[in-house]
C-alpha positions, 0 to 999 in steps of 0.5 A: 760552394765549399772553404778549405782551411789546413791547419798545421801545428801542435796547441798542446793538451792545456785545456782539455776539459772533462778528459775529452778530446779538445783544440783550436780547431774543434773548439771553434767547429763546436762553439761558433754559432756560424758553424753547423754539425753535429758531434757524429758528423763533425769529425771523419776518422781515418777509415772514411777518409783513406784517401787522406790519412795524414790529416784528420778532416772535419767536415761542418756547414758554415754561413748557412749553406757553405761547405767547410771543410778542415785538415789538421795535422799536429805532427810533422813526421805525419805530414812528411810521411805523405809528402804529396798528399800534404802539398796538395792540400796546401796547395789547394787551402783557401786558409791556413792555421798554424798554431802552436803552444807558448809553453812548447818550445818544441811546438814552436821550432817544429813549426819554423822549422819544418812547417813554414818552409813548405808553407812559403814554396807553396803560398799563393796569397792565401791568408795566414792565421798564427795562433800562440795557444796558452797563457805563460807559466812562468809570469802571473800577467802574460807580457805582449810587449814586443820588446820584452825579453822576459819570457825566452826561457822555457815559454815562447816570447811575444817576440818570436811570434810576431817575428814568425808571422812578419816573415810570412805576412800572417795575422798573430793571434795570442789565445791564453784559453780556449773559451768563448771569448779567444775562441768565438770572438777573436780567433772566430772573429779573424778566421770568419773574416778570412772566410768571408774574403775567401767566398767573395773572391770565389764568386768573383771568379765563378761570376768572370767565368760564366761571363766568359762562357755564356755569350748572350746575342739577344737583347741585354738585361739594362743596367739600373743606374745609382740613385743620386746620392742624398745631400750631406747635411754639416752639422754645427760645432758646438758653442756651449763653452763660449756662450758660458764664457760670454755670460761672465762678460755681459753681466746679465742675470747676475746673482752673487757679487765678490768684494774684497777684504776692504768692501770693494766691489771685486767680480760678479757671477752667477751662482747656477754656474759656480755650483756646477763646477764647485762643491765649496760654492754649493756649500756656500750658497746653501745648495748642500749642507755640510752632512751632505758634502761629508769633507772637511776639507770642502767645509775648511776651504769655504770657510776659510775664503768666503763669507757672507754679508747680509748687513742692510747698512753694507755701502751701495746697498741701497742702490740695489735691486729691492726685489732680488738683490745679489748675494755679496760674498766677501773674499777672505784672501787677499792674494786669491782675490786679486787673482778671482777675475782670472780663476772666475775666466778659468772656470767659465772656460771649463775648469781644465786650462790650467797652464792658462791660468797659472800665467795669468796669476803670475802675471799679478803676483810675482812670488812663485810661493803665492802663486802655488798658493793661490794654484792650490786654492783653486784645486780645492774648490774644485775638489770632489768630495771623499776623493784625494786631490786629483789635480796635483799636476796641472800640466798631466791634466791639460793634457788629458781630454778636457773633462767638460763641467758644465754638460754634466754638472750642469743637468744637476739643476734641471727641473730643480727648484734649487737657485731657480729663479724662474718657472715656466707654467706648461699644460697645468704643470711647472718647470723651474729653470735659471735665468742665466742658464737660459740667457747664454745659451738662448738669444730669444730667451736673453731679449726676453728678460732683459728688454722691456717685456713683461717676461723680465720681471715675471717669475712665472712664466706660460708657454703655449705650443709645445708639450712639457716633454719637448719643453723639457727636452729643449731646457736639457740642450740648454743645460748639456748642450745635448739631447736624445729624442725619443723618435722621429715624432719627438725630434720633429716637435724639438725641431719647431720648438728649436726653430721658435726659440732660434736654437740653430744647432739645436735645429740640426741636431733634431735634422740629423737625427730625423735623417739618421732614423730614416736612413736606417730603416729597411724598405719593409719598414718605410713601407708599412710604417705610418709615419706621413713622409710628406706632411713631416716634408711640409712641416720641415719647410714650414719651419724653415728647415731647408737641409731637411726638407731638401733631404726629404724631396731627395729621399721620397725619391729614392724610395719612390716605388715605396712612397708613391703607392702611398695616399699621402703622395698625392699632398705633394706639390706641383713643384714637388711632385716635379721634383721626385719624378725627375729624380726618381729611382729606378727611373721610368727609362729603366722601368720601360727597358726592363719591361721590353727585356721580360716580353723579348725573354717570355716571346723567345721563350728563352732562360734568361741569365741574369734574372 
């Protein structure tokens, strides 16, 4: 099978290279990894192709074992010189190029002029590729706006191309060199695509017309049917933000309680989740020092809004917890405090609803001066240390993706000692972790320390049955509200220790990519590999993973010529086993037809035309 691309058009001599020959064309037959043939054989002059002088033709292997074969001609007084030779090679193109130099305006107009006249009489469908060759000399950036008009003086505009390929349907490409990236990548990328499109609809026609003069009266090959398709397993939508949210409301695990200038009880919070968001905060709370925030302006606002008080004669101290009593942080802004139930929501939310925030604020202080004041605040704590406030306009940053703090700042304290207030004791080794972290994001983990277990008041805590690796992996989702198992060994024992703790999405996370793992292997691998398909089935259902377990039974069905030559295939269950055979693929059906067509081909010792 062979591909036949003309190629029309002059692309200058901008880029020869060490003072030999060089273009589109042969650069990419040179260049393209899917292309073979060497310097001697890539290029037939005129003497070996008499029959076609006008064109020079270059001859390659493309895909393996695809004749490729190229005419190009540069000149149109050449291709007019034989008008018959021309129009037959056009004719017959399976793709056509037409290239042309940006800083050629002659290279241009000889193209519209003369070139694509001819080339619209004789298109039959076949792809166009249009390739404005050069970057433009009289402009430092190469402009691509199609409505610019800047570079219609000596250089050929963005517009003029797109304008040409529009009239002939074709794809416009814009090459500013000639080098591996415009010429391997994009130009090669589009003109292998075409090739691929161009040997697909051959062997569609090569196939149509062996049907229609092969006619077979003996017994049919069967037809393999398609195996049933794989139940679709829903993932679950993430509820990070909003179990963050509510901790601020239930009032669990809190560690630091805001008054106001006269000692009234104003908020409470939680020291983990303000130091995720807020340098100010992990300046206040001794997370970082001053040296290692290095901003004056951090150090100036948390000065400036907050202070601590330690006084054992502060009112209501005596009725608190004697064991770990909340921090009390006294607001120095009278204004800012009267607002910080509202900022303490926005920055639970996830610190980016800005027009929220503004309208509450307003709501309480009429004065549009104290509400940019207080608006202005609350950028500074939220400002990064070393950088400009970036938060200037909050409308502009609403608009933007919401830039999540949590699963990002929050992996800053994972496995940290730093406002742990908890320790997990795993094979012989610890793992710190924070309460109020583990209490919004877990139910199982939020009954613990606050029911009447001895876990609520323990700070150390064991856990039996997982390995500190899943342990560690199970305490990431928490904080980030992702994960990233190492294999399906690993994501199996997330899965039992998701399914312990209650984590349902967490559950799924670990289904989908068991499911995307094994999707993804080739039959060579199902069948040489030593994961057991059947004991992680029975695992699945032993821990309650219903869409996983139905998904395996579908999947050992598929590939049951695969699993079945297996010795744990014999562990399935009467039910199971029952189930993979009746969907098994290929079916027994097909395998009985299938053995009666190869006896009748060998007994009539006959060619058969499909195997």
């Amino acid at each position: 099978m062979s591909i036949h691309i003309v190629a029309l058009g002059n692309e200058g001599d901008a880029f020869h290279q060490d003072n030999r020959p060089s273009g589109l064309i042969r650069t990419y037959l040179g260049r393209s990894p899917l292309v073979s043939g060497d310097e001697s054989s890539l290029l037939l002059n005129a003497t070996s192709t008499v029959a076609r002088p006008v064109f020079t033709e270059y001859q390659a292997s493309a895909f393996g074992n695809v004749k490729l074969v190229v005419h190009d001609c540069p000149v149109w007084d050449i291709f007019d010189s034989d008008w018959y030779t021309s129009r037959n090679l056009i004719g017959g193109a399976d793709i056509i190029v037409i290239k042309y130099n940006v800083n050629d305006k002659f290279s241009f107009h000889e193209v519209k002029d003369n070139y694509i006249p001819v080339i619209k009489r004789a298109l039959n469908s076949v792809p166009v590729i249009i390739a404005a060759v050069g970057t433009r000399q009289n402009e430092e950036l190469p402009c691509t706006c199609p409505l610019c008009t800047s570079d219609r003086g000596s250089c050929v505009s963005t517009t003029e191309g797109i304008q040409l390929a529009k009239e002939l349907g074709a794809t416009y490409l814009e090459l500013h060199s000639l080098d591996d990236f415009y010429i391997g990548k994009y130009f090669g990328g589009v003109l292998e695509y075409f090739m691929i499109q161009a040997l697909n609809q051959k062997t569609s026609e090569k196939m149509k017309k062996r049907k229609m003069s092969n006619s077979f009266h003996g017994i049919r090959p069967p037809q393999l049917e398609q195996p049933e398709k794989m139940p679709v397993l829903k993932a679950e939508a993430s509820h990070y933000n909003a179990d963050l949210n509510n901790l601020l409301f239930c009032c669990q695990c809190v560690d630091v309680v805001f008054y106001n200038p006269d000692l009234k009880e104003v908020a409470e919070a939680h020291k983990i989740v303000l130091c995720a968001v807020s340098h100010v905060f992990m300046l206040l709370f001794n997370v970082k020092s001053p040296a290692d925030i290095q901003d004056s302006s951090i150090i100036r606002t948390t000065q400036d809004l907050f202070a601590i008080n330690r006084d054992p004669a502060f009112p209501g101290a005596s009725q608190e917890s004697p064991g770990n009593p909340p921090l009390r942080v006294i607001v120095k802004d009278a204004l800012f405090c009267s607002c910080l139930s509202d900022i303490l929501r926005f920055i639970y939310s996830g610190a980016f609803q800005w027009e929220e925030l503004e309208e509450d604020i307003r709501k309480k202080l009429k004065d549009s001066g104290d509400v940019s004041n207080v608006i202005e605040k609350v950028k500074c704590i939220l400002k990064t240390p070393g950088k400009f406030n970036c938060l200037r306009n909050c409308k502009t940053y609403q608009a933007r993706k919401p830039l999540w703090f949590y699963n990002t700042s929050l992996k800053f304290f994972l496995n940290k000692p730093m406002l742990a207030d908890v320790v997990f004791e795993i094979q012989g080794t610890t793992v710190p972790a924070h309460r109020a972290v583990l209490v919004a994001r877990c139910e199982v983990m939020a009954a613990m320390f606050n029911g009447n277990y001895m876990e609520a008041k323990s700070v150390l805590i064991p856990v039996y049955g997982v390995s500190k690796e899943t342990f560690l992996s199970f305490l990431e989702y928490l904080y980030t509200d992702s994960c990233c198992p190492a294999g399906i060994f690993q994501a199996m024992c997330l899965l039992i220790c998701a399914e312990m703790y209650q984590v349902s999405r967490l559950q799924h996370i670990c289904e989908l990519f068991i499911i995307t793992q094994l999707q993804s292997m080739p039959s060579r691998e199902l069948a040489s590999m030593n994961l057991d398909i059947v004991d992680l089935l029975k695992k699945a259902k032993f821990h309650h993973s219903d869409c996983l377990s139905t998904w395996l039974l579908h999947f050992i069905a598929t590939n049951y010529l695969i699993f079945s030559q297996k010795p744990e295939f014999q562990d399935l269950s009467v039910e199971e086993r029952s189930f993979v055979e009746k969907h098994r693929w290929p079916s027994n059906m097909y395998l009985k037809q299938l053995a009666e067509y190869r006896k009748y081909i060998h007994s009539r010792k006959c060619r058969c035309l499909v195997m």
